[in-house]
N, C-alpha and C positions, 0 to 999 in steps of 0.2 A: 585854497583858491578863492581870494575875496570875492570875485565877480559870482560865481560858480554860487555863492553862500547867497550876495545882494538878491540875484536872479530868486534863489528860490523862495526868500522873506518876502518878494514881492508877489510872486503867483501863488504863497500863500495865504497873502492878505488878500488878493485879488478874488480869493476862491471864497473863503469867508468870510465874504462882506458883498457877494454879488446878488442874495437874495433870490437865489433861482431855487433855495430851498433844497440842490441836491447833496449837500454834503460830501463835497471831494474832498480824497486825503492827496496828501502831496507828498512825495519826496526830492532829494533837493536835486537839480536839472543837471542831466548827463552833460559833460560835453567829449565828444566821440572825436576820436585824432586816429583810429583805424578801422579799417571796414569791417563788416561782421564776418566775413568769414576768418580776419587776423582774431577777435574773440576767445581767449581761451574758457573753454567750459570750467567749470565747477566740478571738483573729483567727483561729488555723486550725481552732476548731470550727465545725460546721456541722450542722441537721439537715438529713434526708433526706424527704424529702415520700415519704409510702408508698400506693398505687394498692392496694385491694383484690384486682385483677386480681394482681399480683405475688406474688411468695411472701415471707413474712415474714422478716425476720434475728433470730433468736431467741438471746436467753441465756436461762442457767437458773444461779442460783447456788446455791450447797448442793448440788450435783449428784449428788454421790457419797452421799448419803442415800439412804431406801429407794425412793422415786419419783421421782429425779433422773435415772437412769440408763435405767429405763424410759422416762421422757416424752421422752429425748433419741432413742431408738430410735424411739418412735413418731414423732413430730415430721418424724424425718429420713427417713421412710418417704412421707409428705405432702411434705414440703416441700424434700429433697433434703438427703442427708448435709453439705455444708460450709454450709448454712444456718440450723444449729444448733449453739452453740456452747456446751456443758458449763464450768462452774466450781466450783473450791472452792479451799479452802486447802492440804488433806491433795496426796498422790500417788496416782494413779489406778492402777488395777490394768490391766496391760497391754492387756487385753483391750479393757478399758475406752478407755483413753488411744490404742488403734489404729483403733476402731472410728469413729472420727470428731473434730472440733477439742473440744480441752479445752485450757483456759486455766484461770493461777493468777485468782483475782481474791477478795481478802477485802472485804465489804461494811462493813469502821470503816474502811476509807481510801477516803474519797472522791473524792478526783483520780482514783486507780488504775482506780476504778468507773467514772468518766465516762470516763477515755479508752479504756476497753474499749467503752464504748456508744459512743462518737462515730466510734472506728478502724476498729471494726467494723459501722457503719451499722446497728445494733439498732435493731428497730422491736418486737417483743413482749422483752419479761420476767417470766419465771417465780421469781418468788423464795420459795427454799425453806430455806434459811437459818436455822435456828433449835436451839435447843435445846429437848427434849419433857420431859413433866411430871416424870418421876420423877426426870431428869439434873438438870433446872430447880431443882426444891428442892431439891437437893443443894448447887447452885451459885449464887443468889438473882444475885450482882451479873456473874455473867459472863453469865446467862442475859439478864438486864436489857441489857446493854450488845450482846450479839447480835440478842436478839430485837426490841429497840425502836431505840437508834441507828441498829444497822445499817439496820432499816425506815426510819428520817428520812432518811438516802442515800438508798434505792432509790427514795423516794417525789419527792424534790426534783430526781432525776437522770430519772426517767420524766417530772414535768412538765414540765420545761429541753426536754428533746426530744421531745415528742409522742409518748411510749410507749404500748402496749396493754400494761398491767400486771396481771400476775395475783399476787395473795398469798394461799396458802390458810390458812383457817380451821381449826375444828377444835369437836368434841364438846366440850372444855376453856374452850370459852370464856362457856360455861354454867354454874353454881353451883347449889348447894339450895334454892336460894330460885325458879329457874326451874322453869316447869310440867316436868314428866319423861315423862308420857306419855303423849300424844305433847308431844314440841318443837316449839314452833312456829319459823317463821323470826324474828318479831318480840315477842320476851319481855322478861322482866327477866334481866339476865344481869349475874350476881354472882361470879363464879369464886374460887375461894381459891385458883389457883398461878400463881404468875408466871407459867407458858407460858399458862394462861387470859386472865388481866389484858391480858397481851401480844398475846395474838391479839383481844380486844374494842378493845385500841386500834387494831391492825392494822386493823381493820372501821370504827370512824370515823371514823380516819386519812382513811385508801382515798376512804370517803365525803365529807368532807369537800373532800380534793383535786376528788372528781370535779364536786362543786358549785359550789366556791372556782376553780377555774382550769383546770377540762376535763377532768380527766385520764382517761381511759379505764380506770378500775379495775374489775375484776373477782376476786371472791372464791366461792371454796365450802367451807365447812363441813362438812369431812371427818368419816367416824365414825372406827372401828378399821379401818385399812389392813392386808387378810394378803397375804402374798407369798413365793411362795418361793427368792425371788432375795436374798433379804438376811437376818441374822439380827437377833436383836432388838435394837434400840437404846436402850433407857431409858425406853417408852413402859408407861403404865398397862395395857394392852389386848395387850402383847405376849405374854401369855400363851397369845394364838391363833395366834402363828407356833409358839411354843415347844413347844406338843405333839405340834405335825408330828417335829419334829425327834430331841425324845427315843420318840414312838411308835416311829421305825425305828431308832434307836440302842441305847435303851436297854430298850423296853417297858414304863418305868416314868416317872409326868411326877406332880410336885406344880406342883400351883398353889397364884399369892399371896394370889388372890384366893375368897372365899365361893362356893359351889357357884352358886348362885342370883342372881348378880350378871349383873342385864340390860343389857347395851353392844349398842351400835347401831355395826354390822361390815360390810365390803366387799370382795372381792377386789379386789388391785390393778389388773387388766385395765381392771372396771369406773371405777375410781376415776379412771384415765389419761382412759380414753374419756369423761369425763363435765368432765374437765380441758380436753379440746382442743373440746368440742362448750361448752364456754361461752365460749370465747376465739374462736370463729368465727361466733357465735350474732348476729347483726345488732342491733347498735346500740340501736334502737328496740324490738325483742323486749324488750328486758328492763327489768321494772320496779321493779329493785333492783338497789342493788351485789351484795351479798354474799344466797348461798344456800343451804343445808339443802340435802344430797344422801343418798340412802340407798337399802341394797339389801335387809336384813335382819337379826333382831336375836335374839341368840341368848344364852343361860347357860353358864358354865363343864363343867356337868354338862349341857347339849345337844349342845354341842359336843363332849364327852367322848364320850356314846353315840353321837356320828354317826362320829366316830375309831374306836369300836369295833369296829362294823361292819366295818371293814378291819382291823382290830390287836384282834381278839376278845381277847387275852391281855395287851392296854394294861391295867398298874396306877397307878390316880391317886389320889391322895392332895390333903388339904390341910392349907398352912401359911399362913394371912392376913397377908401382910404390911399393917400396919396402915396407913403412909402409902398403899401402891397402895389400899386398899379404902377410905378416907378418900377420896381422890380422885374412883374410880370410882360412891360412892353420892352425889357429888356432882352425875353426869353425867347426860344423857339417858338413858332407856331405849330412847326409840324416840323416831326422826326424821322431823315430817311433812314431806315433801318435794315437797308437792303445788304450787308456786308452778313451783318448774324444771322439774314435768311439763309443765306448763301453758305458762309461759313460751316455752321453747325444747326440750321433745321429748324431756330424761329419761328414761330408762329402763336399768332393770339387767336385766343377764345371766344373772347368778348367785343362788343362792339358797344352802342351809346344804347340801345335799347335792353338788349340782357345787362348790362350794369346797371340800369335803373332796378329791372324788373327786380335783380337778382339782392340789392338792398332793399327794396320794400320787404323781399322775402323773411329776409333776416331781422331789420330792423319793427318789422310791422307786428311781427307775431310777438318780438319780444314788449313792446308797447301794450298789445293787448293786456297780455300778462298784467301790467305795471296799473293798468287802468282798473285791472279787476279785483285789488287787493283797494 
């Protein structure tokens, strides 16, 4: 199949030569002419019929991202540390890689994929996988070839074996042409960045599976995730991890974005817990794939004065970068999330005050530390 051959020389030049430093392997690009369930298995593949009563074998790929690493702790806290199994392409920081199974596993080679779900008897998938908005248009075809191929693996390798599949969403998957305040869960959703494009297809994808051939998908539509386990990663909204950071380093933080830019924000605790409470939410609860989650929605300059508060001598400044504020006034302002209250029992933790409080906590004392050495 010439095409079949061209396609893959290309996305494997495209991979190594993108400079993003992660080293993807490739194999050459499926093309699928029947559904997964026509799939015949492999003589020594087999699924495993999964009892509610049991505990799940769970992957999570993208792992070493900013909610990878979290949801593996939580997860393994429920359901027993070797019953969760962490993946990426990168190497894991020791701590990481001791605390429990972490496996290579890149999501463009599909065999590699399946025989991690089949060896390992996976019955949930957490797929986190992606590249975020500000990296994404930087990189247009490497973003494409992670965010969406990789998605056509994960989605044909959960229907083959009867997965409980989670793929999150995101604020991005929304455009200017959607209502902004509030969001509703079912709007017009127009996105202009490939991570948006990519996560609406993600969400009809999912949907579609789940009507076409069973598959158990479940999706939440993340706002701005803060956390103070990771630093920022390329994301629009990471200028809410970033003033933690420079508040205790430097005392001095510009931001990229306009004082007054309204984003719909979460601590990552809640974000986890509202992860594992839809993936165990009973079947019949729920009256959609995919959901709108939120805990509170806050301005660059609200945020600033609730940082002050502990950092009275924090100076902020602004410089717009035009792409992140392009983006971000494309987004929701605020997220109604009244469907997953209702549904399945939603509810946040946090509000704009304990998320401050609650990264100083974390971030302050490990500073101390750094200052006293």
């Amino acid at each position: 199949m010439p095409i079949v051959r061209t396609l893959s020389r290309a996305v494997s030049q495209l991979l190594k030569s993108s400079g993003c430093g992660c080293g993807v392997s490739v194999v050459p690009v499926r093309c699928i002419g029947v559904s997964p369930r026509q799939v015949a298995s492999d003589a020594g593949f087999h699924s495993v019929s999964f009892s509610e009563s049991d505990h799940p074998r769970v992957l999570i790929t993208g792992g070493l991202g900013q909610l990878g690493v979290g949801l593996a702790k939580l997860l393994r806290k429920h359901f027993g540390k070797n019953n969760v199994i962490l993946s990426d392409i990168r190497k894991p920081a020791d701590n990481v890689f001791y605390s429990g199974p972490f496996i290579y596993a890149d999501i463009l080679d599909y065999k590699n994929l399946r025989e991690i779900v089949v060896n390992n008897r996976i019955t949930w998938l957490f797929h986190y996988s992606a590249l975020l908005s500000a990296v994404g248009e930087a990189n247009v075809p490497l973003a494409r070839a992670v965010n969406i191929t990789g998605l056509h693996n994960v989605l044909d390798i959960a229907a083959e074996h009867n997965l409980r599949l989670f793929v999150p969403s995101t604020i991005g998957a929304f455009g200017p042409t959607s209502p902004r305040d509030p969001t509703p869960d079912l709007c017009i959703q127009r996105p202009r960045t490939i991570y948006g494009v990519s996560k609406v297809h993600a969400e009809l994808m999912g949907e579609y599976y789940h009507y076409r051939y069973g598959l158990d998908f479940r999706c939440l539509r993340y706002p701005g995730v803060i956390s103070a386990d990771s630093q920022p990663g390329g994301g629009t909204t990471d200028y809410a991890v970033q003033i933690f950071h420079d508040a205790i380093k430097t005392g001095k933080f510009q931001c990229n974005l306009k004082p007054d830019t309204r984003l719909p924000m979460m601590y990552i605790d809640d974000c986890l817990k509202a992860t594992l409470e839809i993936m165990e939410a009973p079947a019949e609860a729920l009256s959609m794939r995919t959901y709108n989650i939120s805990a509170m929605s806050f301005t660059p300059e609200e945020l600033a004065q609730e940082v002050q508060k502990h950092v009275p001598e924090l100076e902020v400044t602004y410089k717009v970068d035009d792409v992140r504020q392009a983006i971000a006034d494309s987004w929701p302002m605020n997220f109604d999330d009244r469907n997953a209250r209702r549904d399945w029992g939603w509810k946040h933790d946090y509000d704009l005050p304990e998320l401050v409080t609650t990264m100083f906590s974390f971030l302050g004392s490990d500073s101390r530390i750094a200052q006293a050495y």
